[in-house]
NUTINU-414982 format. One record per residue: x, y, z of N, C-alpha, C, O in turn; residue in one letter. Coordinates in steps of 0.1 Angstrom, whole numbers, plus 5000, padded with zeros to 4 digits. Example, Ala and Ser with C-alpha at 12.3 -4.5 7.8 and 13.67 -1.06 7.14 Angstrom:
// residues 2
513249435078512349555078513249675078514249675085a 512849785071513749895071512950005079513450115080s 
***
This chain:
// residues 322
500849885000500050005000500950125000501950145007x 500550204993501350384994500150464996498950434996x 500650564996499550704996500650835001501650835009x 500350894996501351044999500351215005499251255000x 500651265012500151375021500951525014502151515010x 500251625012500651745015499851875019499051925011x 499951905031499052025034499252075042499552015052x 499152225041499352355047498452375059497252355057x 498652415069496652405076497452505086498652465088x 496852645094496952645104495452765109494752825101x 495352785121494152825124492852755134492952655141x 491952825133490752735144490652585140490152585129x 490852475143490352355135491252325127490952245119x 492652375129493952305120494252185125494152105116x 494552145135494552055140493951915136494651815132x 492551925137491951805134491551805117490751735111x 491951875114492051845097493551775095493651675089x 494551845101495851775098495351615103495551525095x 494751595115495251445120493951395110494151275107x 493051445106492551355096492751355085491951265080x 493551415076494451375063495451275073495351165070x 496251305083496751195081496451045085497050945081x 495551055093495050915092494550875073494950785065x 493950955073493650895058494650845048494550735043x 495850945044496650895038498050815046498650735038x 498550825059498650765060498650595067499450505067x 497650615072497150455079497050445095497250535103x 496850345097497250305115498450285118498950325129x 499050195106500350185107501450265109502550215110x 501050425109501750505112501250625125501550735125x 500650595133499550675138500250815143501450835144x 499250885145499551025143500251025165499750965175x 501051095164501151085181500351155188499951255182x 499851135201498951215208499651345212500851345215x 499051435211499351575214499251655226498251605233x 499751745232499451805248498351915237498351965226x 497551915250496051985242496752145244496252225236x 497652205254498252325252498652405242498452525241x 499352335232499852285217499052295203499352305192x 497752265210497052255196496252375193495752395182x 496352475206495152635199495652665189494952655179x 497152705189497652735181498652695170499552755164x 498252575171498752425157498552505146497452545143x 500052525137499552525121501252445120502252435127x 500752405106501852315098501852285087500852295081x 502852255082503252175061503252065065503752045076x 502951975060503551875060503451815046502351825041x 504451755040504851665031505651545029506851545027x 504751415030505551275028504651205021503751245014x 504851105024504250965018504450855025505350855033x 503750765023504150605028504350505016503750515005x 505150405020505350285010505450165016506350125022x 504750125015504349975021505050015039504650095047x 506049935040506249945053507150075064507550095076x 507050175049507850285051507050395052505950405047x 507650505060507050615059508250755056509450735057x 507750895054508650935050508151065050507151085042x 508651205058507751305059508751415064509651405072x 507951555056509051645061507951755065507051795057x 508151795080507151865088507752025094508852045099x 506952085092507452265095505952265103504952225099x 506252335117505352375128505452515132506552545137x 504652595131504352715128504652765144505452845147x 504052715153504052705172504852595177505052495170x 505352615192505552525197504552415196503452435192x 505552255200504752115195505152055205506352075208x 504451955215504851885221503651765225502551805226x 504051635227503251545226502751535243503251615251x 501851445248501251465263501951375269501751355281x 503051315263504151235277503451075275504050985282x 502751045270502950885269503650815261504550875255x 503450675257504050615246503950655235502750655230x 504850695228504350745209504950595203505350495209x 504950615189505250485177505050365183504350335193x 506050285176505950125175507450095179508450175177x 507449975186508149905192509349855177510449825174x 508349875172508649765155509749895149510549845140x 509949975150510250095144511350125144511950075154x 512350195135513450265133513050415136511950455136x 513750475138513250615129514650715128515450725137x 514750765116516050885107514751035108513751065102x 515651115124515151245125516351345122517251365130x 516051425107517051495100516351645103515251665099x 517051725111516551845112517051945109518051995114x 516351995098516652135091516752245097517752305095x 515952305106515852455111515252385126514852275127x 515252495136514952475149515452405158516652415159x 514752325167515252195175514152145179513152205182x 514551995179513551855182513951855196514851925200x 513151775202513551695218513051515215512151475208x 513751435221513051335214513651255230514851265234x 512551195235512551125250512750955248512250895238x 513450915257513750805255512850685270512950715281x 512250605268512450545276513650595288514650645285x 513150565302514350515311515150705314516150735320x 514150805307514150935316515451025307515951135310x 515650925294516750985287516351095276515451065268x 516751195276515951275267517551365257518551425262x 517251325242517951375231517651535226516651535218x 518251635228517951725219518951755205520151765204x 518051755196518551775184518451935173517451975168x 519851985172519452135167519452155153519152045148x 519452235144519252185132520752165122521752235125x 520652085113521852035109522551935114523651885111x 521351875126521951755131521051645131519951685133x 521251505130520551425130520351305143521151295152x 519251215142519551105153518350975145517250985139x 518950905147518250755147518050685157519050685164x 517050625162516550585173515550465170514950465159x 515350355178514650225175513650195189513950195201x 512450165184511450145197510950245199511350345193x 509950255211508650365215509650465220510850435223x 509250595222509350705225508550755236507450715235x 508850815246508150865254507650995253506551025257x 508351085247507651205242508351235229508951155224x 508251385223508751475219508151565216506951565215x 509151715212508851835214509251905203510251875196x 508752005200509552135185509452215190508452255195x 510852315189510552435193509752515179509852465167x 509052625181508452715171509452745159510552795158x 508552705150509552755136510352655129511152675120x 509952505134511152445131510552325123509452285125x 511352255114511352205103511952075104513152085107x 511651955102512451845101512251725091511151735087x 512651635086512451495079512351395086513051395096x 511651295084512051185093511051095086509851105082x 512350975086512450845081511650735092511950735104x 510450655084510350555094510650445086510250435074x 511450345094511450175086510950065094510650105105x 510749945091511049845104512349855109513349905104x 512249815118513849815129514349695120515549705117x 513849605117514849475108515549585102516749575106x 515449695095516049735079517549805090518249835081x 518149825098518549855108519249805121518549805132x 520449775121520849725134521149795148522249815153x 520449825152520249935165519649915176518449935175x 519949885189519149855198518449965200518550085198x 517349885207516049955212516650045224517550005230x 516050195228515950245237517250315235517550395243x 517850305227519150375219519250485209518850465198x 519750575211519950685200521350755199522150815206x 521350715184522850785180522750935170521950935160x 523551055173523251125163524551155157525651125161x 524251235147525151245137525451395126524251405123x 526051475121525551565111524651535103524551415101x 523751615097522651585093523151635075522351625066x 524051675074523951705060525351665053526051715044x 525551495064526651425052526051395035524951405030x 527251355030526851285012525351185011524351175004x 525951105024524851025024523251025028522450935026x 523251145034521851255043521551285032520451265027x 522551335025521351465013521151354998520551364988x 522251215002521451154987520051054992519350994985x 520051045008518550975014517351085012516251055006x 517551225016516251325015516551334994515551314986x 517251344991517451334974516551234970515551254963x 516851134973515650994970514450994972513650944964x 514051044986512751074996512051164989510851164988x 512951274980512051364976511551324959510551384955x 512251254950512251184941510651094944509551134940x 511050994950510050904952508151024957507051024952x 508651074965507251164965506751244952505551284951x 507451264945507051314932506651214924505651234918x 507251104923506550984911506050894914505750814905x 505950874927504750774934504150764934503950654941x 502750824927501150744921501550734905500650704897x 502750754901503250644884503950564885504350514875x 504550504898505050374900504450294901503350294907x 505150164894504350044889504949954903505849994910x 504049834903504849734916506449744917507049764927x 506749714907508749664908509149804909510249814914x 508549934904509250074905508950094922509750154929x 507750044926507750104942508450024952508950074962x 508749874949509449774956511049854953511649894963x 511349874942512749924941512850074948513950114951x 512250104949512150304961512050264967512950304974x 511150174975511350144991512950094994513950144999x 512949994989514349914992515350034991515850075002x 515650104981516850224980516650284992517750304998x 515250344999515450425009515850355018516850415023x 515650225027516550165035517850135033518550145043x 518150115023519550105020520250215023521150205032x 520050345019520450495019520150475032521250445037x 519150475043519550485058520450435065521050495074x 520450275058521550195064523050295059523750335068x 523150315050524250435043524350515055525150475064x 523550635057523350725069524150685082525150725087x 523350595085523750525101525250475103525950485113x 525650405091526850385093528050425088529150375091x 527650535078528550695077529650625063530850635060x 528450555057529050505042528350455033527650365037x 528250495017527150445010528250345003529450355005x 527750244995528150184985528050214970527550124962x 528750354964528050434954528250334940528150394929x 528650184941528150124928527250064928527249974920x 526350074935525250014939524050114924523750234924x 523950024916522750074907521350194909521050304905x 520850084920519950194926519750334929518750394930x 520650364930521550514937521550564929521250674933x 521750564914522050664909520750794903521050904898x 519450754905518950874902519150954914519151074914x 519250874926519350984939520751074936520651194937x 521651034934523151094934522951184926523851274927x 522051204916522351274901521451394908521851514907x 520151384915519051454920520251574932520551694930x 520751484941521951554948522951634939523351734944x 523151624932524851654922523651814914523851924910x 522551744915521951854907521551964918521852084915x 521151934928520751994941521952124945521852244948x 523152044943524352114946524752214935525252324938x 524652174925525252244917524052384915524552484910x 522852384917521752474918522152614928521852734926x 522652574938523452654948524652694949525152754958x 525052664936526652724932527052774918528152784915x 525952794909525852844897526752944894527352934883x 527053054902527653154901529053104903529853124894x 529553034914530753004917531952954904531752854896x 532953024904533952994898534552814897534752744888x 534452804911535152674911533952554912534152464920x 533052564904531952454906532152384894531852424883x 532752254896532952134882532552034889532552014901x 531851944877531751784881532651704892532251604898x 534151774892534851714901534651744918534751664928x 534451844916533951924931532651884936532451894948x 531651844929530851794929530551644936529951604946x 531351594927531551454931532751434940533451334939x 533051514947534151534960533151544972533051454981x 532251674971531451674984530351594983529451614990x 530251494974529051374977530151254980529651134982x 531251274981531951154986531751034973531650914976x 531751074963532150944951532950994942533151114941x 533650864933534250914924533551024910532351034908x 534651094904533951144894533150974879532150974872x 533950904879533050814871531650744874530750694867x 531950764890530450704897529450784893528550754886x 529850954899529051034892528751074876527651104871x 530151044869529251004855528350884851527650884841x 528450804860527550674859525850734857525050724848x 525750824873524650824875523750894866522550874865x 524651044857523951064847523450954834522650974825x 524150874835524350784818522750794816522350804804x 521650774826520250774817519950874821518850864826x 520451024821519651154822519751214811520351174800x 518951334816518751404798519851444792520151424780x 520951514806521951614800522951524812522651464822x 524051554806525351514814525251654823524751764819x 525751624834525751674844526951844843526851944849x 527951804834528651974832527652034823527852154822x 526451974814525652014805524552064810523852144805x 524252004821523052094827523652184835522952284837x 525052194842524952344849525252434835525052554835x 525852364824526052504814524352554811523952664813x 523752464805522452544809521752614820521052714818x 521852554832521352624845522152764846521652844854x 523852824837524052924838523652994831523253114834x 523552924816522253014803521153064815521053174821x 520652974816519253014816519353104830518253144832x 520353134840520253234851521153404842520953514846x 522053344830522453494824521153554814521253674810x 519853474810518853494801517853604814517453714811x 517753554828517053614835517553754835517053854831x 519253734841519753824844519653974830519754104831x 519653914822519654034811517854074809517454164802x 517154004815515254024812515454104823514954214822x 516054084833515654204849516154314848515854414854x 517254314837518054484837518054584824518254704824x 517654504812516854524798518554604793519754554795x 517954764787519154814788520154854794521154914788x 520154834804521354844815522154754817523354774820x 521854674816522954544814524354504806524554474794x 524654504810526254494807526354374800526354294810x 526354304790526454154788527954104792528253984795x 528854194790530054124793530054084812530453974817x 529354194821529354184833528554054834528953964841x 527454024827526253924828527053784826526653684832x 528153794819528753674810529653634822529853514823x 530153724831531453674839530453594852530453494858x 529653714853528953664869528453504864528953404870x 527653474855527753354853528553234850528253114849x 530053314849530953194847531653154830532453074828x 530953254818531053264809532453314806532353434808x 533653284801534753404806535553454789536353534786x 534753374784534653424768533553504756532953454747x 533653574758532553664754531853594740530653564740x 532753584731532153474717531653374719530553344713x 532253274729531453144734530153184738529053144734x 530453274749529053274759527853334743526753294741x 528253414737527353484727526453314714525253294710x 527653264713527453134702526353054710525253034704x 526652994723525952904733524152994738523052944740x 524553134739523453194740522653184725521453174726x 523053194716522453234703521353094702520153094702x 522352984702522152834698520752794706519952714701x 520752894722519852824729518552924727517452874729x 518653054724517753094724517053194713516253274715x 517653174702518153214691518453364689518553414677x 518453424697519253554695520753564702521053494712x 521853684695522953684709522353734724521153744725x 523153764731522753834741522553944742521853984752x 523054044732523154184728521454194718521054294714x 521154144717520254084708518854094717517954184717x 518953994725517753984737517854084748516854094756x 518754154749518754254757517854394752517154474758x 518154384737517754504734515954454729515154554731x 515654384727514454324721513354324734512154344732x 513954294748513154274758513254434767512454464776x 514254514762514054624772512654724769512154774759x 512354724784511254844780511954994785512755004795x 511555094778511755214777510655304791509455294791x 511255344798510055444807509255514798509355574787x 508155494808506855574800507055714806507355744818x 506655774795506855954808505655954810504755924802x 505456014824504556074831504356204830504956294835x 503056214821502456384821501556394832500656314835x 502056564841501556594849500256714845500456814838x 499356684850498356774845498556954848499056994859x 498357034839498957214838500157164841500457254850x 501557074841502157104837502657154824501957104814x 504257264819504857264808504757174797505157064801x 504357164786504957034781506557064772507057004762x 506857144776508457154771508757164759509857114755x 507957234751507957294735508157424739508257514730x 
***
């Protein structure tokens, strides 16, 4: 079984619309935790995941403080990968032990929970598996950086599979579940096996992720790339081999297409030679040929074709300057 969640809710009655989307989409098998009723006047939230058969997978932003009423939450049966982006978690352990987690850091943990808590504003991912997929004792939590190679190619995957998950067929959803345990097992023990086939749309999703955030930078090559994801550069040409564009081919486009903005926001004012360097262009005839090819004018070309001219404003009894 799958089903996937996304919704925004906050306000009178946010609450019990959130916990009834998520019972609905995602089951018993995941149950929603009980809540301290202090918590809930002012409950609002995003939430976006999915489930896959024995998996679950959800990335949650809480508008207010969040805290559960102190009894048992999950399943005994359970793993769980809490990757937190912004804020801080609290997450209670059996036996009076209690984990706080800040953002950029992560923890895995196996078996029931006695509470937990969010501070306001704060944002997190979290992985549920069976505890099989996982060797971890129960009542145990280890944490870790939350934004190793192998963190951002598990949320890389997580966020893949939520996008094409009601067009997966049986063997496409059996094969996304399996990769995301595998990728946790990766996580937990602070190593992927990047010849591993499966991986590679996640790695290419990551490599693309990265390179999105460094467009401008001088020193952003496929090699640097595949340095901070911790694989070789041929692994990483591996993982493009069934993408559209090889991977130095799409940041040459992702810089087209950020020098095409850049000359639509400034019209005539724009400098194309200034437009050509900020993006990394450092040949003015290249960058002009590559621009032409992709959008069929040069740059000097679309600059002048998209600028608009001020309109003058006539003031009423004013001169008109004849």
């Amino acid at each position: 079984m799958h089903g996937s969640l996304s919704v925004s809710l906050e306000g009178t009655g946010a609450f019990g619309d959130f916990a009834r989307a998520w019972r609905s989409r995602m089951g018993e098998g995941f149950a929603l935790a009980p809540f301290d009723r202090g918590t809930l006047a002012g409950f609002g939230a995003r939430s976006r995941g999915f489930r896959l058969r024995d998996t679950m997978f959800n990335r949650f932003e809480n508008a207010a403080d969040l805290r559960t009423d102190g009894r048992s939450v999950g399943s005994q049966d359970h793993v769980r990968l809490w990757i937190v982006d912004r804020g801080s978690w609290r997450i209670g352990l059996p036996g009076g032990t209690e984990h706080t987690v800040p953002a950029g850091r992560l923890l895995v943990q196996t078996g029931r929970l006695t509470h937990f808590a969010a501070s306001p504003g704060s944002a997190v991912r979290i992985l549920v598996l069976p505890a099989a997929e996982i060797r971890h004792g129960p009542d145990r939590a280890a944490s870790g950086p939350g934004d190793t190679p192998e963190a951002r190619l598990l949320t890389a995957h997580a966020a893949t599979v939520g996008r094409m998950l009601d067009d997966l067929g049986p063997a496409g959803l059996d094969a996304a579940r399996d990769t995301l345990a595998e990728l946790a097992r990766a996580v937990v023990r602070g190593g992927a096996d990047d010849r591993e086939p499966r991986l590679s749309p996640a790695l290419a999703q990551a490599a693309r992720d990265l390179a999105d955030r460094r467009l401008t930078d001088p020193a952003l090559t496929p090699t640097v790339i595949a340095g901070e994801l911790n694989v070789s550069v041929r692994t990483l040409q591996r993982a493009f081999a069934g993408e559209e564009h090889s991977l130095s081919a799409y940041i040459r486009e992702r810089r087209l297409e950020g020098a095409r903005r850049a000359l639509l926001a400034t019209g005539r004012r724009a400098s194309v030679a200034d437009v050509a360097a900020r993006w990394q262009f450092a040949d003015g005839g290249h960058f002009a040929r590559l621009f032409r090819r992709r959008y069929g004018q040069t740059p000097t070309e679309y600059a002048r074709a998209t600028a608009v001219d001020p309109v003058p404003v006539t003031v009423p009894g004013a001169p008109s300057g004849r």
